[in-house]
Backbone as CSV, one residue per row, in Angstrom:
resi,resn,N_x,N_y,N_z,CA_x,CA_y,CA_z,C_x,C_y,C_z
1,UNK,-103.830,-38.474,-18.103,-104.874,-38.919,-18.981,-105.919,-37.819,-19.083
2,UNK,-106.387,-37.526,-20.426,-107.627,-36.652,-20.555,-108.386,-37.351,-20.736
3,UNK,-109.686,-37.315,-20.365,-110.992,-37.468,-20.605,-111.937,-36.839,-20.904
4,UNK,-112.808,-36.767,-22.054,-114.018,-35.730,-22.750,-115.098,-36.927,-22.033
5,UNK,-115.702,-36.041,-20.791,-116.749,-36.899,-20.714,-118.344,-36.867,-21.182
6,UNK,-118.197,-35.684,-21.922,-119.557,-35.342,-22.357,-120.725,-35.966,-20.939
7,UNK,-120.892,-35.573,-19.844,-121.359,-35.754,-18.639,-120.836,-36.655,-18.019
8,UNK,-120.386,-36.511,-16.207,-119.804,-37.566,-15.859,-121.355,-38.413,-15.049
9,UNK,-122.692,-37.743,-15.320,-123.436,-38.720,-15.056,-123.656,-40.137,-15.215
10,UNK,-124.259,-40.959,-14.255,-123.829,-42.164,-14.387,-122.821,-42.649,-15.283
11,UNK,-121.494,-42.965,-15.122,-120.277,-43.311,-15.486,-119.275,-43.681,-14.520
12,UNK,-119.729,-43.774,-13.278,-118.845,-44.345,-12.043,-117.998,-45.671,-12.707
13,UNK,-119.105,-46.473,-12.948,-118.851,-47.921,-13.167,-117.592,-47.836,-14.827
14,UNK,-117.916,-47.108,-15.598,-116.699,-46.585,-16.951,-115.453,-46.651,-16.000
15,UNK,-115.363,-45.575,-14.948,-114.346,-44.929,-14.619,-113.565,-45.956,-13.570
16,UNK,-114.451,-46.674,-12.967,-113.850,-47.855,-12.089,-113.247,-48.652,-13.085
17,UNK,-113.828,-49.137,-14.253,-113.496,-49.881,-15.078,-111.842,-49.617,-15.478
18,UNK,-111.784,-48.183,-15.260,-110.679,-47.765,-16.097,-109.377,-47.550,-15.394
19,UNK,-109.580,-47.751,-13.974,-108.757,-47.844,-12.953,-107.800,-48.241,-13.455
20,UNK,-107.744,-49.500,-13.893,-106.151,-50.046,-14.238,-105.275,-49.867,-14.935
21,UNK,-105.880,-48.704,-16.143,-105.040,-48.094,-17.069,-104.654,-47.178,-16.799
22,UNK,-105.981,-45.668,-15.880,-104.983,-44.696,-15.607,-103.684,-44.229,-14.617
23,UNK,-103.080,-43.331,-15.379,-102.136,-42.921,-14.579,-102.692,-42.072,-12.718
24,UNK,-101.723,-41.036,-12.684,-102.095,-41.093,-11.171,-103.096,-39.387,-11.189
25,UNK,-103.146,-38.429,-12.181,-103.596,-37.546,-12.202,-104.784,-37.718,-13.978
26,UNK,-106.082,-37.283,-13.564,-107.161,-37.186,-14.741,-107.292,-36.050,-15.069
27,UNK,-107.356,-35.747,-16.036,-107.771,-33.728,-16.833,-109.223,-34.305,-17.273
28,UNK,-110.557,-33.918,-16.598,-111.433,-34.557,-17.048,-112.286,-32.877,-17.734
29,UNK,-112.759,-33.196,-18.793,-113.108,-31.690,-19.545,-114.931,-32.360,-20.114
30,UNK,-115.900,-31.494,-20.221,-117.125,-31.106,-20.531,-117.556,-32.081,-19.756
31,UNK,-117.407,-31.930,-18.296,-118.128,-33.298,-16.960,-119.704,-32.781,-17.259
32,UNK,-119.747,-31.467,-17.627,-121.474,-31.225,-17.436,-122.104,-31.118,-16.031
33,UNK,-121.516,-30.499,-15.277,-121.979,-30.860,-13.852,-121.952,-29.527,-12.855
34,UNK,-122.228,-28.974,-11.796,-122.867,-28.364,-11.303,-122.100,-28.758,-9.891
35,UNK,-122.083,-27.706,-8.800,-121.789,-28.016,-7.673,-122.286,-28.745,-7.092
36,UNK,-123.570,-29.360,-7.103,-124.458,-29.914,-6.337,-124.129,-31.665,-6.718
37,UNK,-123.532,-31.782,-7.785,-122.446,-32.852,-7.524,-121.416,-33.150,-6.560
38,UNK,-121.122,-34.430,-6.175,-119.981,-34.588,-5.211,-119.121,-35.638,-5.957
39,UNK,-117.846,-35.479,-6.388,-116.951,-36.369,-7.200,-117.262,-37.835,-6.502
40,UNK,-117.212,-37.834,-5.335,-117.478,-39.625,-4.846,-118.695,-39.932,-5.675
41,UNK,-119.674,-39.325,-6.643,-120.698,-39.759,-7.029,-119.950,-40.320,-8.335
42,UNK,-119.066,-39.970,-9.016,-118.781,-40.714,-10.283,-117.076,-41.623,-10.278
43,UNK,-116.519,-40.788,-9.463,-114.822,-41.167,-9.861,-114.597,-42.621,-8.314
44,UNK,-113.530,-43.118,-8.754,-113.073,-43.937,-7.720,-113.303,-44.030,-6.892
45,UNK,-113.023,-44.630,-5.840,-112.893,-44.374,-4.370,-111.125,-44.200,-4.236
46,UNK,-110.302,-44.339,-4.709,-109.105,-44.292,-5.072,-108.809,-42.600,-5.130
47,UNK,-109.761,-41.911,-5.837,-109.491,-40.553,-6.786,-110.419,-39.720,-5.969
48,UNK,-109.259,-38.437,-6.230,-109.885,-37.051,-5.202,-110.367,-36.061,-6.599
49,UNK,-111.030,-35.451,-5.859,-111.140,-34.199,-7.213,-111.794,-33.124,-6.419
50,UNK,-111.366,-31.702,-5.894,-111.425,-30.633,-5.386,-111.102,-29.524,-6.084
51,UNK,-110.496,-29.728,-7.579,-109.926,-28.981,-8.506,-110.780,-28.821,-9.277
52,UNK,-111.882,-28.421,-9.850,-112.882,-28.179,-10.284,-113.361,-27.025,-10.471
53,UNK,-113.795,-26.611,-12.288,-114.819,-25.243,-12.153,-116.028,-25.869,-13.214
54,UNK,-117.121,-25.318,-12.248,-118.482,-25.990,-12.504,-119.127,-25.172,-13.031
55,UNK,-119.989,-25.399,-14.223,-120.190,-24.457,-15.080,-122.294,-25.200,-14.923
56,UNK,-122.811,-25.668,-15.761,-123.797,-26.298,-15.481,-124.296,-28.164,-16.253
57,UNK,-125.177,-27.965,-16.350,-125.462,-29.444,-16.435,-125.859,-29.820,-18.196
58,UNK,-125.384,-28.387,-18.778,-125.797,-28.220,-20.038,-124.559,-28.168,-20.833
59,UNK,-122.976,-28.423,-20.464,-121.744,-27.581,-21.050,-120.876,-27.233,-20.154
60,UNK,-120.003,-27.861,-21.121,-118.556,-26.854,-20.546,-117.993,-28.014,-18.786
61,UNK,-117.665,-27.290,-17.953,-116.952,-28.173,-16.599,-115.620,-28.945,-16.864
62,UNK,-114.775,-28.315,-16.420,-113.836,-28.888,-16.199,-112.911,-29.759,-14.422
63,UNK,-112.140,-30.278,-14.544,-111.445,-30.923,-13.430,-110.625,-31.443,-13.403
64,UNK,-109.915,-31.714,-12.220,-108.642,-32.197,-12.366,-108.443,-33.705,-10.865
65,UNK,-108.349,-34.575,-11.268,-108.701,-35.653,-10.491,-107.533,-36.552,-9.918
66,UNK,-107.437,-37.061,-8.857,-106.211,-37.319,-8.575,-105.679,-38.183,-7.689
67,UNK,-105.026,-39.422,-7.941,-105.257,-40.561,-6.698,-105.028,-39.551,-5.275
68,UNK,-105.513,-40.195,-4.293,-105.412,-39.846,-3.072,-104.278,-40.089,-2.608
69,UNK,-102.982,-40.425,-2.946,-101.949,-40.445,-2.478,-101.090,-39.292,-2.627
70,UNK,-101.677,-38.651,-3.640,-100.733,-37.383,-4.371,-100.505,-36.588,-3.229
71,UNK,-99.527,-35.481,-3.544,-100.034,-34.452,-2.897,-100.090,-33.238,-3.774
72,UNK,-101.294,-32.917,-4.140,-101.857,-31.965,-4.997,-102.875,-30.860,-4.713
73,UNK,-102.391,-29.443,-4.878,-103.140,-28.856,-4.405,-103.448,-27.547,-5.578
74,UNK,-104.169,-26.631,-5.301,-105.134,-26.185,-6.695,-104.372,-24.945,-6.768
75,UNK,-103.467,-24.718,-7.673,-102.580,-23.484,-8.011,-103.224,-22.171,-7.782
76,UNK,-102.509,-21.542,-7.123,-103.061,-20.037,-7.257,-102.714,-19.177,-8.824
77,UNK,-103.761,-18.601,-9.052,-103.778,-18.785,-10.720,-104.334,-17.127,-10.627
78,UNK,-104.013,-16.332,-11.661,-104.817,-14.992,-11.727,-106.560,-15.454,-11.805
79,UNK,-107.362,-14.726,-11.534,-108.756,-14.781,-12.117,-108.989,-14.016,-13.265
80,UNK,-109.828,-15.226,-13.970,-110.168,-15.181,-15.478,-111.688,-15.644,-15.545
81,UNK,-111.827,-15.657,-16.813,-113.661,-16.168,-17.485,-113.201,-17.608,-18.161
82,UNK,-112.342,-17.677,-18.380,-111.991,-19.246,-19.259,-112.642,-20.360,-18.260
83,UNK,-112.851,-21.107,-18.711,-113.364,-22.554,-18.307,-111.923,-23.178,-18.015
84,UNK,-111.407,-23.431,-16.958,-109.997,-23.888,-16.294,-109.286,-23.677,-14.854
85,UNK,-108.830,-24.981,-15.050,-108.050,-24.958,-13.387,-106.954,-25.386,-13.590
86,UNK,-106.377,-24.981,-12.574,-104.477,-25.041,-12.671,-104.638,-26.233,-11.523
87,UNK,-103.957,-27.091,-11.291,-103.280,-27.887,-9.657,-101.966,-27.835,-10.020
88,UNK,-101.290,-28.052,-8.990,-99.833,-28.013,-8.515,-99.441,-29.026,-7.567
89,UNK,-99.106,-30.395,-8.443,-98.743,-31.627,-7.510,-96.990,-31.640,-7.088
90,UNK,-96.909,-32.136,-6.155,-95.512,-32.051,-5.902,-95.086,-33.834,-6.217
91,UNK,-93.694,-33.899,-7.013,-93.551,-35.892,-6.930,-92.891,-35.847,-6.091
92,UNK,-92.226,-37.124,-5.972,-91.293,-38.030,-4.739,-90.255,-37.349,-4.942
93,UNK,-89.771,-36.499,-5.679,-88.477,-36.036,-5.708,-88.346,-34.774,-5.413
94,UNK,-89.117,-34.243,-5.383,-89.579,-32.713,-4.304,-89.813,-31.851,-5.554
95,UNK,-90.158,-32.625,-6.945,-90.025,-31.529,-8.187,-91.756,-30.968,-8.048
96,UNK,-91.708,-30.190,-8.888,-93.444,-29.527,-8.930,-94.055,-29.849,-10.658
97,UNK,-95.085,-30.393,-10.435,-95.741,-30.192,-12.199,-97.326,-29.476,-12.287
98,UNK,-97.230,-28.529,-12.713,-98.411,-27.774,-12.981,-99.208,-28.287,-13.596
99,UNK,-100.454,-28.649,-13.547,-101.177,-29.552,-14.253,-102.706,-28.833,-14.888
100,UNK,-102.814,-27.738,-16.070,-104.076,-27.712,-16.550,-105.159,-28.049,-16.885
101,UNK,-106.322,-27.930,-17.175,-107.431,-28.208,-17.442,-108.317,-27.284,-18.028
102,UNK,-108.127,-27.040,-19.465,-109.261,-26.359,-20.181,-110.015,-26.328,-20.974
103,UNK,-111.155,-25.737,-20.930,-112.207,-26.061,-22.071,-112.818,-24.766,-23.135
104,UNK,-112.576,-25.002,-24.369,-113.470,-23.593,-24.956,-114.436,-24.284,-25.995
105,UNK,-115.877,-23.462,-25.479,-116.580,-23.949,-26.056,-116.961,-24.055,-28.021
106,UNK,-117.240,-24.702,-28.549,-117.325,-24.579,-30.020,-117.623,-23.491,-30.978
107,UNK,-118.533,-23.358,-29.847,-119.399,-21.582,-30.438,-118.837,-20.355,-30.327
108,UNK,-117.508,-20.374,-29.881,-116.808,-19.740,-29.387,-115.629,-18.974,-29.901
109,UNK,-116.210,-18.396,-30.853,-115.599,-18.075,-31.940,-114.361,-16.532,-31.788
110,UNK,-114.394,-16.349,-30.297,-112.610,-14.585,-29.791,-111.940,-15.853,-29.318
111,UNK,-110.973,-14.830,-29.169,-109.734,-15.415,-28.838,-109.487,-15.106,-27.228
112,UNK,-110.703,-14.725,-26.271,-110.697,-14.119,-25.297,-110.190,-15.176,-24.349
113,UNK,-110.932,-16.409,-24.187,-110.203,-17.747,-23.487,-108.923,-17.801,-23.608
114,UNK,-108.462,-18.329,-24.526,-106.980,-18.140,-24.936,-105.858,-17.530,-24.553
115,UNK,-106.693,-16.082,-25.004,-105.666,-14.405,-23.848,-105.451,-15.109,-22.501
116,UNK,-106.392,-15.735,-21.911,-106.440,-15.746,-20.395,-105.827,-17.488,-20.277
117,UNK,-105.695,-18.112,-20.896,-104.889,-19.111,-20.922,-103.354,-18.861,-21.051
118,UNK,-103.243,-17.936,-22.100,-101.590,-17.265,-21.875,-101.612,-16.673,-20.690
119,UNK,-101.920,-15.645,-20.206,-101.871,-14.779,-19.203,-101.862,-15.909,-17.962
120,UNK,-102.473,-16.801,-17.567,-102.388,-18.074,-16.275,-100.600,-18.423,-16.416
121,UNK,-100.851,-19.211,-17.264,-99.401,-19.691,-18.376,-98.448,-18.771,-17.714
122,UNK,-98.358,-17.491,-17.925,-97.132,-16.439,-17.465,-97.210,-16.481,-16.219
123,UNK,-98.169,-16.529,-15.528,-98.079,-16.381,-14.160,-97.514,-17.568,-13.719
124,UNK,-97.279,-18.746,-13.902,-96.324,-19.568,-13.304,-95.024,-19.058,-13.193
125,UNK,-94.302,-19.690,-12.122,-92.988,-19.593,-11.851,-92.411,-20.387,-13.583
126,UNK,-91.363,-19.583,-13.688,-90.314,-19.475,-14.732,-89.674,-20.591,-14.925
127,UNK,-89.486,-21.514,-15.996,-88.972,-22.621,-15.599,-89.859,-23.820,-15.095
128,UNK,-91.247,-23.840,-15.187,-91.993,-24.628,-14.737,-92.284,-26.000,-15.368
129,UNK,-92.337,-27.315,-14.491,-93.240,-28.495,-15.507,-94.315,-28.454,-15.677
130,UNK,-94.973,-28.559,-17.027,-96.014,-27.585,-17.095,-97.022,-29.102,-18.087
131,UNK,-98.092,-29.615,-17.631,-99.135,-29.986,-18.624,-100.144,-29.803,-18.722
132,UNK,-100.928,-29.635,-19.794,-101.887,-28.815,-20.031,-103.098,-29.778,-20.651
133,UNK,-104.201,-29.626,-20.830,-104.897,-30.755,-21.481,-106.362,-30.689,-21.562
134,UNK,-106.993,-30.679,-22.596,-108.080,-30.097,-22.651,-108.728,-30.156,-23.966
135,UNK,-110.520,-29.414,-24.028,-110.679,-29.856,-25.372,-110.743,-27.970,-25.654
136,UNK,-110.127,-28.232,-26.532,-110.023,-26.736,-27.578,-110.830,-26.008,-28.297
137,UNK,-111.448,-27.631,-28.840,-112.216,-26.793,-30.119,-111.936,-25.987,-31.358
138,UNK,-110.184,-26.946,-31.843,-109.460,-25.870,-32.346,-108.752,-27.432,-33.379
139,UNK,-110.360,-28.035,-34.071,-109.212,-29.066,-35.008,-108.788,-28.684,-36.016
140,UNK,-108.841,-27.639,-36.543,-108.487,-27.732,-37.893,-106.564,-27.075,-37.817
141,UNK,-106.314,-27.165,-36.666,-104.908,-27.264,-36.497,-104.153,-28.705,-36.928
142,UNK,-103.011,-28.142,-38.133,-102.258,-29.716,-38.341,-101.317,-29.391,-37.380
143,UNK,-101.166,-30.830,-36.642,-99.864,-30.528,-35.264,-98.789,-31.070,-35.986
144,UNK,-99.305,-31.722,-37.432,-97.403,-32.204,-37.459,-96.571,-31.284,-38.420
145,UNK,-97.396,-30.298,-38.354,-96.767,-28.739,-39.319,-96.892,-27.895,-38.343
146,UNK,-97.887,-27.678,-37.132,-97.846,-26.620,-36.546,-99.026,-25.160,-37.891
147,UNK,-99.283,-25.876,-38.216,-100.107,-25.004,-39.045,-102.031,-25.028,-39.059
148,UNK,-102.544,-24.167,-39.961,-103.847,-24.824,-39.987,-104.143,-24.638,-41.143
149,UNK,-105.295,-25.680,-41.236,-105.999,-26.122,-42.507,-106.060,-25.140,-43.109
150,UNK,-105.725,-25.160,-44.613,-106.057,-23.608,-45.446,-107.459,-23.200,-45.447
151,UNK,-108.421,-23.967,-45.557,-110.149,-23.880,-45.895,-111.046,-23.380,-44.278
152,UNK,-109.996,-23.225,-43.045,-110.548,-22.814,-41.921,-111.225,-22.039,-41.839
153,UNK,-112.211,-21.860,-41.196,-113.322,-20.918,-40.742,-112.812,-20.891,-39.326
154,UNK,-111.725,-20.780,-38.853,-111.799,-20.309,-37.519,-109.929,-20.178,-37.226
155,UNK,-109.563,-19.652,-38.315,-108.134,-19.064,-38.720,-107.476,-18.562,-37.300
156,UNK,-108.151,-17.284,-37.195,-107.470,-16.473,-36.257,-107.312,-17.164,-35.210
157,UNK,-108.290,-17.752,-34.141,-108.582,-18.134,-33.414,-107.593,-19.759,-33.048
158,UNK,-107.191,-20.822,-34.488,-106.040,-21.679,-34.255,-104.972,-21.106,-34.173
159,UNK,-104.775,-19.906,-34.857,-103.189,-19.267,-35.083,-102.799,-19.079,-33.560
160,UNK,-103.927,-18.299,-33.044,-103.589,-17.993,-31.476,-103.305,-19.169,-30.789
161,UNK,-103.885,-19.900,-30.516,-103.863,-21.148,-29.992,-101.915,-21.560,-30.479
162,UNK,-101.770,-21.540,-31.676,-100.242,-22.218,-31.596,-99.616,-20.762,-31.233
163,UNK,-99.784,-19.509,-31.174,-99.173,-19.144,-30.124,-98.680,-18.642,-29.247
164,UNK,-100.335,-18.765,-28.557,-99.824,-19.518,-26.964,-99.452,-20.670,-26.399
165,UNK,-99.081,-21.501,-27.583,-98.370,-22.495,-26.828,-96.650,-22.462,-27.455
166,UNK,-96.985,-22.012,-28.326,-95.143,-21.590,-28.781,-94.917,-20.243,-27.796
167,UNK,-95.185,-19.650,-27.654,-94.670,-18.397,-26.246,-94.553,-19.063,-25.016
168,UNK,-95.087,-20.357,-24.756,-94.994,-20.849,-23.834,-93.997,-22.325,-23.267
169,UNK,-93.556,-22.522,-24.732,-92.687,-23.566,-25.160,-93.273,-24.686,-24.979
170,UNK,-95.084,-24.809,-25.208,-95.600,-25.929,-24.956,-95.470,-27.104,-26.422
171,UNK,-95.179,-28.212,-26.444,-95.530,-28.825,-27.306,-96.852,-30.024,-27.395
172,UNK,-97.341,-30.425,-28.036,-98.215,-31.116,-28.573,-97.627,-32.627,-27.723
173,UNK,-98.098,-33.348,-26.974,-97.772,-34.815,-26.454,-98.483,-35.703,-27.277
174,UNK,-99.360,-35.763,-26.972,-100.672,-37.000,-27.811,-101.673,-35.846,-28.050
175,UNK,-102.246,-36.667,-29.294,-103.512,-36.528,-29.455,-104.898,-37.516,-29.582
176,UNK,-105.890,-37.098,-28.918,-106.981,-38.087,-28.993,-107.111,-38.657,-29.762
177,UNK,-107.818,-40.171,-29.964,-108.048,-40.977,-31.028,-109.058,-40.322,-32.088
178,UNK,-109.698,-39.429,-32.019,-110.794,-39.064,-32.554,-110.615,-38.461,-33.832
179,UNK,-110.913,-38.257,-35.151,-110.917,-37.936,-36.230,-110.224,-36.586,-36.523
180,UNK,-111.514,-36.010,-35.644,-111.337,-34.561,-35.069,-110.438,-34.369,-34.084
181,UNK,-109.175,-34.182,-34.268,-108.139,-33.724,-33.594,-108.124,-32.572,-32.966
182,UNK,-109.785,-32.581,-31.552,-109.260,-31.561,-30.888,-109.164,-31.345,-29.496
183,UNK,-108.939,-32.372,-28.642,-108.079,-32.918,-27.750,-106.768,-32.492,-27.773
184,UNK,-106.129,-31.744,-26.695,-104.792,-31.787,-26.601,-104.170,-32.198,-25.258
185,UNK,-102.853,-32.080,-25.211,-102.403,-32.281,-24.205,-101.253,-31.674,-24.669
186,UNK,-100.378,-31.027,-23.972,-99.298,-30.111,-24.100,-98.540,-30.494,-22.865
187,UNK,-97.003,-30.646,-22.992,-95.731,-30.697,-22.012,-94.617,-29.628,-22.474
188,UNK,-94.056,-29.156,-21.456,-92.919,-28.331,-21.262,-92.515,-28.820,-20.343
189,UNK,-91.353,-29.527,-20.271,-89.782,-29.929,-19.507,-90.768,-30.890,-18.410
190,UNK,-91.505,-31.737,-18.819,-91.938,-32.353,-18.010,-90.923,-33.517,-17.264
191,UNK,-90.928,-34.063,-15.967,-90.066,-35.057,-15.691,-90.399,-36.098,-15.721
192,UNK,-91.968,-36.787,-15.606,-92.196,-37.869,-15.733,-93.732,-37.921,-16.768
193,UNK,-93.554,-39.288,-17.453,-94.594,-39.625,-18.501,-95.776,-40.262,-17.823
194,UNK,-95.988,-40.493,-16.264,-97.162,-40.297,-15.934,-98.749,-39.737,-16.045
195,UNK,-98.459,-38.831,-16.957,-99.265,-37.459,-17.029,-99.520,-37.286,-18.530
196,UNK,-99.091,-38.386,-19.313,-98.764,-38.014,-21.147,-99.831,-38.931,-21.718
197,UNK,-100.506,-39.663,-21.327,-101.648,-40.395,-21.873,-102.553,-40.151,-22.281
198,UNK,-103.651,-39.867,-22.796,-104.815,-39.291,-23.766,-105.607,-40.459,-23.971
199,UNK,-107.026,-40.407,-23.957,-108.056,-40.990,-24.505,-108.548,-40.773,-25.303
């Protein structure tokens, strides 16, 4: 499940609420939050979150959240400037699924995030289950052409975006309910639909 929380300030009580729908891993993107947060302040008592890059209380923050039963731990990933974290949960069947989390901001007009979203991307082992999920900032992509809007003001910048996810054999899973289609979530050879849900 992704979540745009536009701050995870006071929202404990949302997120308890929501217990019963989500699955067992959260991609939570623009938390707005700062180290000086502690995840027991908003998420479950159920849900861990140690996967985290904290940006400030103004933008941007991403995370990756995760019942406490998992066993999930925070991918070793090249270092980059992108707003993102990799984890690496293992399931009951001894398989591995790489699990992303990224954010680029609106104003954000290179393709420099991106570069470094491919470049993470390659650095996985070959053959990987791979989901990805995050807000982009990249609606004027049509996903059911794989194309973008002819009238775009931000051309270059979707083209890249499809691809790095076609070099990566990612496809499009769901997309957010939101008008603005720019929520994604991306799977490659995933094994289970645990992880395919969107808000």
């Amino acid at each position: 499940m992704i979540i745009n929380c536009n701050s995870v300030k006071n929202r404990k009580a949302e997120l308890e609420n929501m217990v019963d729908y989500l699955n067992s891993v959260m991609i939570l993107v623009e938390t707005k939050m700062d180290s000086s947060v502690n995840y027991s302040e908003f998420l479950p008592a159920s849900y861990k979150c140690e996967i985290r890059k904290d940006r400030s209380s103004h933008g941007g923050s991403v995370m990756i959240a995760y019942k406490d039963t998992l066993a999930v731990v925070e991918a070793d990933i090249p270092l980059v400037d992108a707003v993102m974290v990799w984890a690496k949960a293992e399931l009951d069947d001894n398989e591995v699924v790489y699990i992303g989390a990224y954010y680029r901001a609106p104003t954000d007009r290179t393709c420099d995030t991106l570069d470094d979203l491919h470049k993470v991307i390659g650095s996985l082992p070959k053959n990987s289950h791979i989901v990805l999920g995050g807000d982009f900032n990249a609606g004027d992509i049509r996903w059911d052409s794989n194309t973008v809007a002819p009238n775009s003001d931000r051309r270059g910048l979707c083209e890249r975006l499809l691809e790095v996810l076609d070099d990566h054999q990612l496809k499009q899973a769901r997309l957010s309910r939101r008008e603005n289609l720019q929520f994604l979530i991306c799977i490659v050879q995933i094994v289970r639909v645990w992880l395919s849900q969107s808000v």
